[in-house]
Jmol script that loads the backbone (N, CA, C; Angstrom):
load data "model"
ATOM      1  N   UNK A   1      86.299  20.335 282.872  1.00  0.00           N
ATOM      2  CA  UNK A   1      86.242  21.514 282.006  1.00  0.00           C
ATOM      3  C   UNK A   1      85.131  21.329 280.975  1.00  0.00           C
ATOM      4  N   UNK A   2      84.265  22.246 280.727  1.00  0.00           N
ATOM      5  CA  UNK A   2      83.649  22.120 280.042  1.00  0.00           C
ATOM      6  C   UNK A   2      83.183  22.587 278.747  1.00  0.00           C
ATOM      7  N   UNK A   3      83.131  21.592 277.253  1.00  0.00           N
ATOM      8  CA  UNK A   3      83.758  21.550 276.090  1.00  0.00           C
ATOM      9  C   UNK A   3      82.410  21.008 275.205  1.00  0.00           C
ATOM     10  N   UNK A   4      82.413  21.799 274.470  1.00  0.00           N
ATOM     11  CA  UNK A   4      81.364  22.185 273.237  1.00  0.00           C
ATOM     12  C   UNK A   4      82.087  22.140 272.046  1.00  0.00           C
ATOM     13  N   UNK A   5      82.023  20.867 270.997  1.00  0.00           N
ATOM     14  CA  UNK A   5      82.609  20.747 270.144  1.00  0.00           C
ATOM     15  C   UNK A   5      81.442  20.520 268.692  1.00  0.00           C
ATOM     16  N   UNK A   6      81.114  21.297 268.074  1.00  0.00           N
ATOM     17  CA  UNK A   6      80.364  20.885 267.065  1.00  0.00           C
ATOM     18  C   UNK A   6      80.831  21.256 265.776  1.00  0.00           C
ATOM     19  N   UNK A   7      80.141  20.161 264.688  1.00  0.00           N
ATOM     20  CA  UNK A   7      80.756  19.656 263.682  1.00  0.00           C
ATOM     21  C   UNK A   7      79.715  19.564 262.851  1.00  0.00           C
ATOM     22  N   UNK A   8      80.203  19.177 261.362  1.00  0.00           N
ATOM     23  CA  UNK A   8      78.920  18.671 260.199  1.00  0.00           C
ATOM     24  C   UNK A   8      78.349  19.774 258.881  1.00  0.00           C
ATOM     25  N   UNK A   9      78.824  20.934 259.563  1.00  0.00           N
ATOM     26  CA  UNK A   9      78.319  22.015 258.514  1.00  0.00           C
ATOM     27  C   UNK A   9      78.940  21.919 257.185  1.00  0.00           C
ATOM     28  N   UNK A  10      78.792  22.647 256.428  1.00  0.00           N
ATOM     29  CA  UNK A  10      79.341  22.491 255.019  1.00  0.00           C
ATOM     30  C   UNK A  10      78.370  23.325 254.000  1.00  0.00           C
ATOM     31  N   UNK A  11      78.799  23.575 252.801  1.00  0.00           N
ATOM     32  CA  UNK A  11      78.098  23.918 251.445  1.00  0.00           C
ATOM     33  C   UNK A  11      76.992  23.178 251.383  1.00  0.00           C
ATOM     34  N   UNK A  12      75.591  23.573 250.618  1.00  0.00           N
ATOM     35  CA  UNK A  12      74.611  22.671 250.538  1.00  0.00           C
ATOM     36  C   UNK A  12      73.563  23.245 249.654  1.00  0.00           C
ATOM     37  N   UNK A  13      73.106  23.247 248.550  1.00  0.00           N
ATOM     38  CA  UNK A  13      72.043  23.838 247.437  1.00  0.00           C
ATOM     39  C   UNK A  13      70.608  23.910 248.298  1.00  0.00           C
ATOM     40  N   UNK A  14      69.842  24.937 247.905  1.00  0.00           N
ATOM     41  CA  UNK A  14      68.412  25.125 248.757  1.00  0.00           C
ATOM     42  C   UNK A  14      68.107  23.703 248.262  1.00  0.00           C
ATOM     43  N   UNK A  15      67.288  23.484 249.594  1.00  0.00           N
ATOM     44  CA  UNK A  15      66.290  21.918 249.328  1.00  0.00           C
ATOM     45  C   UNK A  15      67.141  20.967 249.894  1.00  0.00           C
ATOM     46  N   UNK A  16      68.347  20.924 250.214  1.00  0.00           N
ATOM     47  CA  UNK A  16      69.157  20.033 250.109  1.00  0.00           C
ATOM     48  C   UNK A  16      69.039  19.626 251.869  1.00  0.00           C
ATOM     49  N   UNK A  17      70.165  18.787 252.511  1.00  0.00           N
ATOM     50  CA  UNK A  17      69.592  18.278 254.039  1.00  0.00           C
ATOM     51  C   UNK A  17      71.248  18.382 254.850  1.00  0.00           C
ATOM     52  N   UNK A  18      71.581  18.625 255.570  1.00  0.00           N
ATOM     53  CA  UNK A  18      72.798  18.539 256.594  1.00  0.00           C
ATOM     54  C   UNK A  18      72.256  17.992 258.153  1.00  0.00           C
ATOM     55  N   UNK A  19      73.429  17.221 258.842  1.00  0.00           N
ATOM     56  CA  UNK A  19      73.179  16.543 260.263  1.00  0.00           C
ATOM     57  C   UNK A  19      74.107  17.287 260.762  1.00  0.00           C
ATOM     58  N   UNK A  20      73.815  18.228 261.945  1.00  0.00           N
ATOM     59  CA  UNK A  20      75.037  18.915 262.372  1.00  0.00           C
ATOM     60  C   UNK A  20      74.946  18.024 263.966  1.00  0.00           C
ATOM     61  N   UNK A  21      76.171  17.880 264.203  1.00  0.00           N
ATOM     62  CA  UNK A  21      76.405  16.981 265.776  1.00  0.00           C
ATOM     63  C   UNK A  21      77.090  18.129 266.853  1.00  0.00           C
ATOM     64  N   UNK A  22      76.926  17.607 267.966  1.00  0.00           N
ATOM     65  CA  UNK A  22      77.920  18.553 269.303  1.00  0.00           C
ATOM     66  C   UNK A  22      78.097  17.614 270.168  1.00  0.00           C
ATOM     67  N   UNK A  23      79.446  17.190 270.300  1.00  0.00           N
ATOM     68  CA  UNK A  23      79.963  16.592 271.343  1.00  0.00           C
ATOM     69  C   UNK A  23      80.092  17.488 272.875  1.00  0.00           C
ATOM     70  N   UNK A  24      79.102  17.063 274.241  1.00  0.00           N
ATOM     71  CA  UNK A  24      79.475  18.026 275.156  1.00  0.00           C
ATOM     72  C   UNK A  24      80.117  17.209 276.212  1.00  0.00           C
ATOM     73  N   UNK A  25      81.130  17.538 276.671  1.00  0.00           N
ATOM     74  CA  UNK A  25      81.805  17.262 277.911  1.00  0.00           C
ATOM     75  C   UNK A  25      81.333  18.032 279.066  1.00  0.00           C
ATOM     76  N   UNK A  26      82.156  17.796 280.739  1.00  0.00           N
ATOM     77  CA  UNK A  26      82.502  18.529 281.454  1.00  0.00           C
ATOM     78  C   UNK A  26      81.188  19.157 282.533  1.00  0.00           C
ATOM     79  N   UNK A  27      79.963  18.672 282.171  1.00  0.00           N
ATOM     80  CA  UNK A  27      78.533  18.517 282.567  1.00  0.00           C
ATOM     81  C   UNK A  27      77.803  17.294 282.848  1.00  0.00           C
ATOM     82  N   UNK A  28      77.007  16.786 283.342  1.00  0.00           N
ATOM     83  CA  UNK A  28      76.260  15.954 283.612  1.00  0.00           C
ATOM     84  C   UNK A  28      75.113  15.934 282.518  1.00  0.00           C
ATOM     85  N   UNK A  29      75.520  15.498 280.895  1.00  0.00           N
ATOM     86  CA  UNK A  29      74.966  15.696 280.127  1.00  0.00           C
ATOM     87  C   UNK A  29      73.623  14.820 279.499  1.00  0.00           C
ATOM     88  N   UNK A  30      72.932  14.088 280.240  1.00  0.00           N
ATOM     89  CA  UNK A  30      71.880  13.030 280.452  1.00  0.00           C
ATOM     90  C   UNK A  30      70.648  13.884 280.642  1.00  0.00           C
ATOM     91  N   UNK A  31      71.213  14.351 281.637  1.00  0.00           N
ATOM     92  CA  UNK A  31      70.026  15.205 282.574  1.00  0.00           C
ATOM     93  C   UNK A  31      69.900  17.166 282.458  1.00  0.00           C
ATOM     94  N   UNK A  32      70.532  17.312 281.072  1.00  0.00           N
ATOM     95  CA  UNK A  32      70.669  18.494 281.055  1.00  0.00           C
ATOM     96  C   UNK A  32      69.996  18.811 279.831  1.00  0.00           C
ATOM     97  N   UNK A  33      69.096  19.661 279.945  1.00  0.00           N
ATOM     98  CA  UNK A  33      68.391  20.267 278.457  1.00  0.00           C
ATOM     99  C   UNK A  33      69.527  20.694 277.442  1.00  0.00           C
ATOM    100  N   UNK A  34      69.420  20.552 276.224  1.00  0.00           N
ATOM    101  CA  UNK A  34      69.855  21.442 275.322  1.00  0.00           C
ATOM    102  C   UNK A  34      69.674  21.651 273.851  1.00  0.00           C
ATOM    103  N   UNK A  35      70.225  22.817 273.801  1.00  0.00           N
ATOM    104  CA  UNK A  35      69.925  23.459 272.593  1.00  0.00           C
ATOM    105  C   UNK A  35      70.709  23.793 271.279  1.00  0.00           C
ATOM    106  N   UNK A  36      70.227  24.401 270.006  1.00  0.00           N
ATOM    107  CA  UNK A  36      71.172  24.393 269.130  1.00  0.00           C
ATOM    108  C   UNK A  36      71.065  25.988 268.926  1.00  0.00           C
ATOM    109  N   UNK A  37      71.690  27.019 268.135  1.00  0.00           N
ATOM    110  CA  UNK A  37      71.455  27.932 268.434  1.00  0.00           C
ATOM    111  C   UNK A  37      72.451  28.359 266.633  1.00  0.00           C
ATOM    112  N   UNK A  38      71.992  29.863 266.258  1.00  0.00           N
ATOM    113  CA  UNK A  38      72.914  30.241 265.332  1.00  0.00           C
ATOM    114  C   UNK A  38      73.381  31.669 265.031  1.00  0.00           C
ATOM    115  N   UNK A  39      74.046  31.755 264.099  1.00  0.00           N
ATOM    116  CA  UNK A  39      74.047  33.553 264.403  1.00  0.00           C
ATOM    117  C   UNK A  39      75.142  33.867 262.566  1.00  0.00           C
ATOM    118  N   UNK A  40      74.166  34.802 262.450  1.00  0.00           N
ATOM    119  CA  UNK A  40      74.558  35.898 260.767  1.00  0.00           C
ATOM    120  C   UNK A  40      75.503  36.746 261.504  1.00  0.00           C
ATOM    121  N   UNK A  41      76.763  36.912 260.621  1.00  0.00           N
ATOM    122  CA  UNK A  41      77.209  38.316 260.993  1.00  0.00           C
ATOM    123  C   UNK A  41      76.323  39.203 261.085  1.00  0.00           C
ATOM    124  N   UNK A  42      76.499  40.191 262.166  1.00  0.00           N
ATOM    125  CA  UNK A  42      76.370  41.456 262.044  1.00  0.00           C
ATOM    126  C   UNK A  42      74.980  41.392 262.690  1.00  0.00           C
ATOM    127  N   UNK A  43      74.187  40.155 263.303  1.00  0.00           N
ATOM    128  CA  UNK A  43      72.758  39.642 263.947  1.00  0.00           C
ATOM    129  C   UNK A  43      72.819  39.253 265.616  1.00  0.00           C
ATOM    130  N   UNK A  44      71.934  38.925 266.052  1.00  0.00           N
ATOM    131  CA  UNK A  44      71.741  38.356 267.202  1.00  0.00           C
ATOM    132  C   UNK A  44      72.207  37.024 267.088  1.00  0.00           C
ATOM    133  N   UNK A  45      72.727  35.659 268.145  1.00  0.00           N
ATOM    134  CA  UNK A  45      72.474  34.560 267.986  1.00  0.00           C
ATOM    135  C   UNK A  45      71.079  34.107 268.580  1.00  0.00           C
ATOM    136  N   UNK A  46      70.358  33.256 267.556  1.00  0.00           N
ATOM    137  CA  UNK A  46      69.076  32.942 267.451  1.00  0.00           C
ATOM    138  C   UNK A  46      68.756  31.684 268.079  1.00  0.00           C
ATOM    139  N   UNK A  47      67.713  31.343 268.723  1.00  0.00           N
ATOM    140  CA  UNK A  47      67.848  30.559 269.251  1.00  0.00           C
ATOM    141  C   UNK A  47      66.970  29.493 268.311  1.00  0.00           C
ATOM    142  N   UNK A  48      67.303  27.654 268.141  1.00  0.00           N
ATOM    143  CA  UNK A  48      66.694  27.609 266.785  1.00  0.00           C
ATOM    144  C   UNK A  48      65.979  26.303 267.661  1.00  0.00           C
ATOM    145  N   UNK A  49      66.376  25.226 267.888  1.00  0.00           N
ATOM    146  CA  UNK A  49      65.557  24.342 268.633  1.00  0.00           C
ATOM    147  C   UNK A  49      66.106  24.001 270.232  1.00  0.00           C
ATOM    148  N   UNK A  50      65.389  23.013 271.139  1.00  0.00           N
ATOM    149  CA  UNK A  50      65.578  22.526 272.139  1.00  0.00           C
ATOM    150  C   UNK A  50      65.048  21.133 272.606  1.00  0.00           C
ATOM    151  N   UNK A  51      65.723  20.501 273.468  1.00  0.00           N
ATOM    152  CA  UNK A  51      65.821  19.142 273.610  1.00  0.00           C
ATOM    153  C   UNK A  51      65.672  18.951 274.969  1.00  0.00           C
ATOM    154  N   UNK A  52      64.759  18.112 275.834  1.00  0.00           N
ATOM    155  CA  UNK A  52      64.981  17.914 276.996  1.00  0.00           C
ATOM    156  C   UNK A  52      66.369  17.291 277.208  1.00  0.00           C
ATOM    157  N   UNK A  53      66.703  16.352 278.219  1.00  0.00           N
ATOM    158  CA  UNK A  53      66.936  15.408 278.524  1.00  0.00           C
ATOM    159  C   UNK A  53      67.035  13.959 278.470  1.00  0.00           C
ATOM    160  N   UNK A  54      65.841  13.864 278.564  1.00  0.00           N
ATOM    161  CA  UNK A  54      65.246  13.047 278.213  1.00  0.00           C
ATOM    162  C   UNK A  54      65.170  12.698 276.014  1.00  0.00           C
ATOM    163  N   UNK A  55      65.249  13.562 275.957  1.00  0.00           N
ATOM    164  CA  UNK A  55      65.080  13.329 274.609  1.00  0.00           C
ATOM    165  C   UNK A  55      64.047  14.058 273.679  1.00  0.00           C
ATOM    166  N   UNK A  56      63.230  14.594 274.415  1.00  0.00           N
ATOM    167  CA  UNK A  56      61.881  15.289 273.730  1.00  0.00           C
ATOM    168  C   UNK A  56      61.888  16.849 273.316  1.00  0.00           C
ATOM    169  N   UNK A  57      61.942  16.889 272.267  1.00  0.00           N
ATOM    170  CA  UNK A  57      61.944  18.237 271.945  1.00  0.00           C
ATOM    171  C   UNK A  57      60.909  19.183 272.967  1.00  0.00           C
ATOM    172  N   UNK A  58      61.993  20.679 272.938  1.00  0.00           N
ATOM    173  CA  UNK A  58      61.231  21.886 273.427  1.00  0.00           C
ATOM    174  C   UNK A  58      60.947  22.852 272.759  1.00  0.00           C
ATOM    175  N   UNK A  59      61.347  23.267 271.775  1.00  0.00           N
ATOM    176  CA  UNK A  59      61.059  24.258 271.612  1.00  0.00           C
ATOM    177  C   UNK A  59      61.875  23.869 269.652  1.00  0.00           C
ATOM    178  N   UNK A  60      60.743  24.665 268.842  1.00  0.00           N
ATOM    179  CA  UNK A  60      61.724  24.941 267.542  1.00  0.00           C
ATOM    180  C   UNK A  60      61.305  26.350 266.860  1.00  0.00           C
ATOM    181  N   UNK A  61      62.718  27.042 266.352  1.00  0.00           N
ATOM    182  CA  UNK A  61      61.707  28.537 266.287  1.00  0.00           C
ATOM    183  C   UNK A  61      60.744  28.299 265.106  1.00  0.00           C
ATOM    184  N   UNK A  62      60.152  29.462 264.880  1.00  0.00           N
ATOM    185  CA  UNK A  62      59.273  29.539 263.589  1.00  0.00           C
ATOM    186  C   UNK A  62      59.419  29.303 262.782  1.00  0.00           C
ATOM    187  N   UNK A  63      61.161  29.763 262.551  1.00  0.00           N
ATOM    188  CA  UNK A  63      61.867  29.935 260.875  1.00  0.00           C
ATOM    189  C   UNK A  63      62.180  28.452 260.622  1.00  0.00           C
ATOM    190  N   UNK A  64      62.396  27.465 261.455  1.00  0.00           N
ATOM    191  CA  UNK A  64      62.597  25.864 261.240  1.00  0.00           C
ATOM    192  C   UNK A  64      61.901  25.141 261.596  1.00  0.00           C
ATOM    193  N   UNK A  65      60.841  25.272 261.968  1.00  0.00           N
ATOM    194  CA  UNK A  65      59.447  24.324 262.886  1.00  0.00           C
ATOM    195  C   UNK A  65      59.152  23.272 261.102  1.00  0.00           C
ATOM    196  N   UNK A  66      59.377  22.605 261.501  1.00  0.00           N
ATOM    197  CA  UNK A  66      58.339  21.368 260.223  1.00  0.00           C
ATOM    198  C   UNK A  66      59.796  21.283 259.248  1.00  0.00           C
ATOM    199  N   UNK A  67      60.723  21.735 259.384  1.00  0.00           N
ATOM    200  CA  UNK A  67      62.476  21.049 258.597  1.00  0.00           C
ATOM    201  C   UNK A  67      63.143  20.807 258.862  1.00  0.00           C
ATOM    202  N   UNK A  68      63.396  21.516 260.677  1.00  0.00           N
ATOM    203  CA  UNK A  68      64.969  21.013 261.439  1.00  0.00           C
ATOM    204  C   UNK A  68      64.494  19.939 262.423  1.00  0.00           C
ATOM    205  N   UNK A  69      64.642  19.077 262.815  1.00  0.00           N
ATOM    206  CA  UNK A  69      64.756  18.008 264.007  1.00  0.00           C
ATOM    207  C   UNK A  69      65.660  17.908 265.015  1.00  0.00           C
ATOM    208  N   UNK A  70      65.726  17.971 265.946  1.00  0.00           N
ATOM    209  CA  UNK A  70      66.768  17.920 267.140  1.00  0.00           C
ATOM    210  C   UNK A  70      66.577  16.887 267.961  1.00  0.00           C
ATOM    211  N   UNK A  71      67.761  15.922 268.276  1.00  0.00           N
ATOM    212  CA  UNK A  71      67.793  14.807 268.544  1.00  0.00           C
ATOM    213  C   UNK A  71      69.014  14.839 269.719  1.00  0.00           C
ATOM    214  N   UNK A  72      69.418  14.045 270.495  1.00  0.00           N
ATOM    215  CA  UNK A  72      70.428  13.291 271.463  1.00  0.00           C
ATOM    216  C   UNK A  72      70.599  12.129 271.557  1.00  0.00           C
ATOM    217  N   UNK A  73      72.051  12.127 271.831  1.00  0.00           N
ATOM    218  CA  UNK A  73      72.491  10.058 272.278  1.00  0.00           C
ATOM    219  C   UNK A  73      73.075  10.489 273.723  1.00  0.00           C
ATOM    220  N   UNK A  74      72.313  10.384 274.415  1.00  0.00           N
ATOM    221  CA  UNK A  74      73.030   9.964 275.978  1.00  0.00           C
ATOM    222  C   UNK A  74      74.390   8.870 276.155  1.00  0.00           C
ATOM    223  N   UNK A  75      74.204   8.242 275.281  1.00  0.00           N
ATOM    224  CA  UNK A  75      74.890   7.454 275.729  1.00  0.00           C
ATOM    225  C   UNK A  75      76.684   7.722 274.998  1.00  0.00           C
ATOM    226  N   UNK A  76      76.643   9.083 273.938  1.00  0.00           N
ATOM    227  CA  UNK A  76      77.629   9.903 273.189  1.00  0.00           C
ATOM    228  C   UNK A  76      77.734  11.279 274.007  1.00  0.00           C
ATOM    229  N   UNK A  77      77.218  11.586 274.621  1.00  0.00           N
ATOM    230  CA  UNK A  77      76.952  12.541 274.768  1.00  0.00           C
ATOM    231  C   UNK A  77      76.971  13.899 273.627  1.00  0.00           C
ATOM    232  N   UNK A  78      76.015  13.576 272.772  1.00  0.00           N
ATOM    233  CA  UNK A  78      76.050  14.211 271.448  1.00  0.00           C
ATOM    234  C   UNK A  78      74.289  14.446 271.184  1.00  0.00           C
ATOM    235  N   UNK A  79      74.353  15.717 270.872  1.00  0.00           N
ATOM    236  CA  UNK A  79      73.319  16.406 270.194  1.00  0.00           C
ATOM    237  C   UNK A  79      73.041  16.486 268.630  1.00  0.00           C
ATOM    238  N   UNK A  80      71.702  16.416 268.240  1.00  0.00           N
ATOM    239  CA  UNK A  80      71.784  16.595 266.835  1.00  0.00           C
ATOM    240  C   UNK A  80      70.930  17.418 266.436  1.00  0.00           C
ATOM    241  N   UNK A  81      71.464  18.101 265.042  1.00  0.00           N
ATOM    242  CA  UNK A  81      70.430  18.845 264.295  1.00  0.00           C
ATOM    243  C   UNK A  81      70.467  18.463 263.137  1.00  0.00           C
ATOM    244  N   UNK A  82      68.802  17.837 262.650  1.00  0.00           N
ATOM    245  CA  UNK A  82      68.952  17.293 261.188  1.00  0.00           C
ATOM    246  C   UNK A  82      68.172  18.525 260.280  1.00  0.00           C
ATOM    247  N   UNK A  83      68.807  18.767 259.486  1.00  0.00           N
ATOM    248  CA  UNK A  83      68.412  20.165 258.682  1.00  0.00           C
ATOM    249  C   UNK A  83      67.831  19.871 257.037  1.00  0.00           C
ATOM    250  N   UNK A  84      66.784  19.766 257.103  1.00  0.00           N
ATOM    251  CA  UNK A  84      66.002  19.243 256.236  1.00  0.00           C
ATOM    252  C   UNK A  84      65.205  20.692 255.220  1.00  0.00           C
ATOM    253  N   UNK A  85      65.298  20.726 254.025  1.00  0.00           N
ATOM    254  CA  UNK A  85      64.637  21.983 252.975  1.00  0.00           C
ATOM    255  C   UNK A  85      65.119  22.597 253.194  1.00  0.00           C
ATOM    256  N   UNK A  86      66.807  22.950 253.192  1.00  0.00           N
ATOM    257  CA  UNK A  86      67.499  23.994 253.695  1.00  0.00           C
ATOM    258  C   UNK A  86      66.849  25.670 252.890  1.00  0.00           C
ATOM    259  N   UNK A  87      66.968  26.343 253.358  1.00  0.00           N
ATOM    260  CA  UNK A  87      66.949  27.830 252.586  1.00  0.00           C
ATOM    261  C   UNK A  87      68.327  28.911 252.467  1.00  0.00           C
ATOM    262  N   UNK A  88      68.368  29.552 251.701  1.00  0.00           N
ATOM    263  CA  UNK A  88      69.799  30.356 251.527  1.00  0.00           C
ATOM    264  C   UNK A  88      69.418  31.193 253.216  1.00  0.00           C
ATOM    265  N   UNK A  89      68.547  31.347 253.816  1.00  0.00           N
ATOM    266  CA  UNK A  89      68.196  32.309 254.925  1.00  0.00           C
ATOM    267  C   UNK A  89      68.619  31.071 256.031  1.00  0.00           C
ATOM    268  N   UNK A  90      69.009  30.023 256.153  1.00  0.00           N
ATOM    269  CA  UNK A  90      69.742  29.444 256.772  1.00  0.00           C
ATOM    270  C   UNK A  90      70.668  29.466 256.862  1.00  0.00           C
ATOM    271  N   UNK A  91      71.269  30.283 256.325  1.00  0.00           N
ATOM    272  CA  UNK A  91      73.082  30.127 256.252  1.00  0.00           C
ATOM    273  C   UNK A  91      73.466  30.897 257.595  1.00  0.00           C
ATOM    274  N   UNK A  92      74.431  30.353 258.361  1.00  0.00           N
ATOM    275  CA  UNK A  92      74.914  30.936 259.785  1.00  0.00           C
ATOM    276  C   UNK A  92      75.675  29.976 260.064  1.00  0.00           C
ATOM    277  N   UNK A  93      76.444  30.853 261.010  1.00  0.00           N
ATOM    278  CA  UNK A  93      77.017  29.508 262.369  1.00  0.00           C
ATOM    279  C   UNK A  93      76.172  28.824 263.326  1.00  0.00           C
ATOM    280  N   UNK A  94      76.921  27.772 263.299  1.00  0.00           N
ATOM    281  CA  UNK A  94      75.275  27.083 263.865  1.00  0.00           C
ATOM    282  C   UNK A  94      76.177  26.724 265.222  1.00  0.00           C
ATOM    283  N   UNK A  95      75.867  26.855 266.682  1.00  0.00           N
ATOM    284  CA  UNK A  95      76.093  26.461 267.872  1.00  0.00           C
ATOM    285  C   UNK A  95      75.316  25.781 268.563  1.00  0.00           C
ATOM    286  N   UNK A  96      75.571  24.621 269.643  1.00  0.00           N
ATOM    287  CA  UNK A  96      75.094  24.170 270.706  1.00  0.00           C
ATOM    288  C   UNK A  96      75.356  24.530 271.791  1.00  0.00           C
ATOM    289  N   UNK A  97      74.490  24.743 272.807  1.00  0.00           N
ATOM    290  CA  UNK A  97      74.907  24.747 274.167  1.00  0.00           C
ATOM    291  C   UNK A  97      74.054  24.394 275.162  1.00  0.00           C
ATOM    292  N   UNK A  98      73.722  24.488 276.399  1.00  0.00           N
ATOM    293  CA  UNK A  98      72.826  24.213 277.580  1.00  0.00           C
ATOM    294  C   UNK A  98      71.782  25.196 276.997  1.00  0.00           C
ATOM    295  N   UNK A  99      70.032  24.874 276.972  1.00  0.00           N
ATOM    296  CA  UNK A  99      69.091  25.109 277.039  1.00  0.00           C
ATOM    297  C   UNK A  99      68.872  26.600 277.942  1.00  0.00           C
ATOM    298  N   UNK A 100      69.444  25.933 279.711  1.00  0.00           N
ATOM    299  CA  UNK A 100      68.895  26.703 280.648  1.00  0.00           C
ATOM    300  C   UNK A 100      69.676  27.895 281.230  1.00  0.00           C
ATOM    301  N   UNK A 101      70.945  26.991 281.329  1.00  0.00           N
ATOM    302  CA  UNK A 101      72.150  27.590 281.846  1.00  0.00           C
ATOM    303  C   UNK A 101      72.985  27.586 280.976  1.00  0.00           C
ATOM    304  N   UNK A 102      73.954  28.636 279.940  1.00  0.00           N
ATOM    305  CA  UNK A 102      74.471  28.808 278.927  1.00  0.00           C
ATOM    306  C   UNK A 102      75.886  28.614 280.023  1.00  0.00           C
ATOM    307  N   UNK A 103      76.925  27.770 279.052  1.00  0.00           N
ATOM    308  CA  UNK A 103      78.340  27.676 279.590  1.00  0.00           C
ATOM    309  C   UNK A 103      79.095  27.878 278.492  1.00  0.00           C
ATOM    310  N   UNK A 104      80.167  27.957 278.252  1.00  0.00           N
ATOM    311  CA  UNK A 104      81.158  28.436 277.206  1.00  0.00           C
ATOM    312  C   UNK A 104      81.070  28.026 275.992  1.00  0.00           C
ATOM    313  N   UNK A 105      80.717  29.167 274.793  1.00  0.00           N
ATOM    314  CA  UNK A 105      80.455  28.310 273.848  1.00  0.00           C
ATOM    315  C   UNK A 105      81.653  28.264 272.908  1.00  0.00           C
ATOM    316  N   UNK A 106      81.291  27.003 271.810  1.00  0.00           N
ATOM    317  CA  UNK A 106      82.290  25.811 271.373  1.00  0.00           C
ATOM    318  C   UNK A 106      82.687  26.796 270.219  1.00  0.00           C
ATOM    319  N   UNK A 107      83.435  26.156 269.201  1.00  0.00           N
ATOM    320  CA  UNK A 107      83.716  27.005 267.628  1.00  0.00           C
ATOM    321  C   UNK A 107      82.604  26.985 266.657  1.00  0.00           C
ATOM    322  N   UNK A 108      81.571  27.047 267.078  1.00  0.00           N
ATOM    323  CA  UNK A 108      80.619  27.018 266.068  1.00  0.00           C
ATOM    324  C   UNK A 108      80.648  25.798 264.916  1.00  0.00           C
ATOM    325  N   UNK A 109      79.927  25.666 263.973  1.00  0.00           N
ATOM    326  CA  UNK A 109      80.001  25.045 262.111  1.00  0.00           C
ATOM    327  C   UNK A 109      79.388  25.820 261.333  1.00  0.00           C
ATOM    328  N   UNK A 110      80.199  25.895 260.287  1.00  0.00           N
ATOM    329  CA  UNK A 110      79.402  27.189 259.388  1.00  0.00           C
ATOM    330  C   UNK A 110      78.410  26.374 258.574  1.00  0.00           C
ATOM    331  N   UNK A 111      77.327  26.355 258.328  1.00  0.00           N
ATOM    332  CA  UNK A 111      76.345  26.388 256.941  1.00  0.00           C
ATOM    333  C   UNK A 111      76.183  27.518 256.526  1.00  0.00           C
ATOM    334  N   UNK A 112      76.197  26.606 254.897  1.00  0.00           N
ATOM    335  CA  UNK A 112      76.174  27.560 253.783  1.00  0.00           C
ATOM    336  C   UNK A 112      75.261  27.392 252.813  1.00  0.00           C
ATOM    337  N   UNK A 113      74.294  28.235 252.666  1.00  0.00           N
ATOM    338  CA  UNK A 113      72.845  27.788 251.411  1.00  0.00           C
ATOM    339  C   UNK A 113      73.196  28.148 250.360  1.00  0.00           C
ATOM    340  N   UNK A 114      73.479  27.506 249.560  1.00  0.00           N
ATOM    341  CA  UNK A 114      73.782  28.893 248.291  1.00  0.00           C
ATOM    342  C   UNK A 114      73.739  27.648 246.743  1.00  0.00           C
ATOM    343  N   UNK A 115      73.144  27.865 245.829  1.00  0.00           N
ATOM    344  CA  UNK A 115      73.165  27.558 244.644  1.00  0.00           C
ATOM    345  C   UNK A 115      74.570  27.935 243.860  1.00  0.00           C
TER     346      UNK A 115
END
end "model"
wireframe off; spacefill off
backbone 0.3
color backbone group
């Protein structure tokens, strides 16, 4: 079965830094791209960075290119997003899931920018 569990969000003042993690089960998760993803009420969910497999970033959008980092432990099967100069325009649920092929997604983590 396959299980998307992510964690780490919380309150945080602009400027400030959060590590959000996703534990994925239920996939062959070594060899599988993935991604982190987020979404504002009442918005699209956005797609924010991407990760091979291997480990090498693919993709980071505009709005986080040069503050968020996206990372993996193969050997956890855990994804990371390190969120660095946060902005109040960061605030969302933040999700992980497959890059290519989207499978059920997990409960989200809320971040929150706010002074």
């Amino acid at each position: 079965q396959v299980q998307l569990v992510e964690s780490g969000g919380g309150l945080v003042q602009p400027g400030g830094s959060l590590r959000l993690s996703c534990v994925a089960s239920g996939f062959p998760f070594r060899i599988v791209a993935m991604s982190w993803f987020r979404q504002i009420p009442g918005k699209e969910r956005e797609l924010v960075a991407a990760i091979s497999g291997a480990g090498d970033p693919i993709k980071y959008s505009d709005s986080v290119n040069g503050r968020f980092t996206i990372s993996r432990d193969n050997a956890k099967n855990t994804v990371y997003l390190q969120m660095d100069r946060l902005k109040p325009e960061d605030t969302a649920v933040y999700y992980c899931n497959r890059f290519v092929t989207l499978v059920s997604w997990g409960q989200g983590t809320q971040v929150t920018v706010s002074s």
